[in-house]
C-alpha positions in Angstrom: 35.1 -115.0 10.8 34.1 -112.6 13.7 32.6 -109.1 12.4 33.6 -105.6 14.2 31.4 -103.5 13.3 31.9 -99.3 14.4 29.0 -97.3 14.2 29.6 -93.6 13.4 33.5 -93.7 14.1 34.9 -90.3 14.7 38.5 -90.7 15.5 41.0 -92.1 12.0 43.6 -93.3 14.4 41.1 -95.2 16.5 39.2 -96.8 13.0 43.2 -97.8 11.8 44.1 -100.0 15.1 40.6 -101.8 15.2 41.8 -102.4 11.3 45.1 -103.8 12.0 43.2 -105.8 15.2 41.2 -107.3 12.7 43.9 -107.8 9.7 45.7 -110.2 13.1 42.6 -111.7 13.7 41.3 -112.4 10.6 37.9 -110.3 11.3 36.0 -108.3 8.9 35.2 -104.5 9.8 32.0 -103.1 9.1 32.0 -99.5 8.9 28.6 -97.6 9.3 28.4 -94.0 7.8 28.3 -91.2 8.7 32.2 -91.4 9.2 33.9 -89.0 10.8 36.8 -89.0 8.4 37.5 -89.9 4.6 38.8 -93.5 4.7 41.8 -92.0 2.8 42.9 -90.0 5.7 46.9 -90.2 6.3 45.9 -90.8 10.2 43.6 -93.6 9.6 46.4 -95.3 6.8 49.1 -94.4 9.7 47.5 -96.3 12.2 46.3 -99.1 10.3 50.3 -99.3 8.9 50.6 -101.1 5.3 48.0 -103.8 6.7 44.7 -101.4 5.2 45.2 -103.8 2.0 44.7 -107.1 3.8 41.5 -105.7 5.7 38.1 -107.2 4.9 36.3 -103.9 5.1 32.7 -103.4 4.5 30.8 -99.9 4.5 27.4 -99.4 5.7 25.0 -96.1 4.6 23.9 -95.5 8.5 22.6 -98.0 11.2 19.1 -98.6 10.0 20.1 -100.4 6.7 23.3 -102.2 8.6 20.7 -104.2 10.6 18.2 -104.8 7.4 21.0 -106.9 6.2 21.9 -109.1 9.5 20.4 -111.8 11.7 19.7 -110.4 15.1 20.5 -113.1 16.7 24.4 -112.6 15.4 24.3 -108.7 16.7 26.3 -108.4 20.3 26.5 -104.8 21.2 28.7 -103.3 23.8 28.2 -100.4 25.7 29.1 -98.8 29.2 25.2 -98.5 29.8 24.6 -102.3 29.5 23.9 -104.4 32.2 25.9 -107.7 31.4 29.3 -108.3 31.3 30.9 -108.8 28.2 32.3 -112.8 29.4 28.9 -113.5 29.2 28.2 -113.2 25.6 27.4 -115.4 23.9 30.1 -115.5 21.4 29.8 -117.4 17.9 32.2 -117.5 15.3 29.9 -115.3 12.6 28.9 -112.6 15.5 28.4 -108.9 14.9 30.6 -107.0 17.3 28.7 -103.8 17.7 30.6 -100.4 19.1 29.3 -97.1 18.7 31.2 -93.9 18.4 33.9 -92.5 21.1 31.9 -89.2 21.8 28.2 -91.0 22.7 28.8 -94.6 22.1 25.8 -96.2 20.8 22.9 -95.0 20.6 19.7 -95.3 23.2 17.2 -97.0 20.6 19.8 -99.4 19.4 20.0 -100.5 23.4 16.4 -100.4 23.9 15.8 -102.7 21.0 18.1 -105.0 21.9 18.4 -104.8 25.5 19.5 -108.7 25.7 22.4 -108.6 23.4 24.3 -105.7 25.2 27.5 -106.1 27.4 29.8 -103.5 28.7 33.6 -103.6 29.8 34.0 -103.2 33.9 35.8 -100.4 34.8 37.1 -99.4 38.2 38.8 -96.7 37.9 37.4 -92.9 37.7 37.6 -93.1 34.4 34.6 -92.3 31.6 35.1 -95.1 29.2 37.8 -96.9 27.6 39.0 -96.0 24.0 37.0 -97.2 21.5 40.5 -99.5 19.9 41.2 -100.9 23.6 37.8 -101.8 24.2 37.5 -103.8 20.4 40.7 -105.4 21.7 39.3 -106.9 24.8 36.6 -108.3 23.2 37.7 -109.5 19.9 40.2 -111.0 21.6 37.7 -112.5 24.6 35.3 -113.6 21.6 38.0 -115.8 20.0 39.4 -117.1 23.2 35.8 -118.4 23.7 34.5 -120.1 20.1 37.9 -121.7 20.0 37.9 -122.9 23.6 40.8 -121.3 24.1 44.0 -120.1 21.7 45.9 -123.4 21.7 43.0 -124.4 19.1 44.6 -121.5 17.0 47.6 -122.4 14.1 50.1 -120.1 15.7 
């Protein structure tokens, strides 16, 4: 089971699609606090539709603790100031997809620490960044096509 893991989420109706993404995926969402909303919000249940019930949620108390409790070497972190491109990581069924929050994204120390385990999303456009949902998209998504080998490994 992949792990999507939002740090300091702001947005409720971004934090419901990456739910229902990972209620079709069969992922597990970690959610590390401070939140920006209450997780009872009508935005966040709207977005994430009647599928909130079928979520493997977790909650985390902030960042620091959130890594205590996982192997490094699972952590994949994704961000538009990393080097690598996300193809290129390597992707294991148990991984830790790591996004940080739509206003800053993740933060600095976190990519210093862990300056090897960071990919980011090319964009070409004149764009900022992607939305925090569309970019958990692309690489859940990308991250199963790979530790499958590709979808026809999948029960559709």
């Amino acid at each position: 089971m992949l792990n999507v893991v939002l740090v300091e989420p702001e947005i409720p109706p971004n934090t419901g699609n990456i739910a229902r993404l990972c209620v079709a995926t069969n992922s597990r969402l970690h959610l590390v606090k401070p939140l920006g909303f209450r997780t009872d919000d009508k935005a966040l249940k709207r977005a994430g539709l009647d599928y909130w019930r079928h979520l493997h949620v977790e909650y985390h108390e902030c960042l620091e603790k959130f890594l205590e409790h996982v192997s490094h070497e699972r952590l994949l972190l994704f961000s538009k100031k990393a080097k690598m491109v996300y193809t290129q990581a390597p992707f294991r069924k148990d991984s830790y997809l790591v996004f940080g929050k739509e206003t800053l994204g993740l933060p600095d120390w976190l990519i210093e620490r862990f300056p090897n385990r960071c990919y980011q999303i090319p964009m070409w456009g004149s764009t900022r960044s992607l939305n925090l949902s569309t970019a958990a998209g692309i690489v859940v998504y990308e991250a199963y096509r790979q530790v499958t080998k590709g979808f026809e490994m999948l029960n559709f």
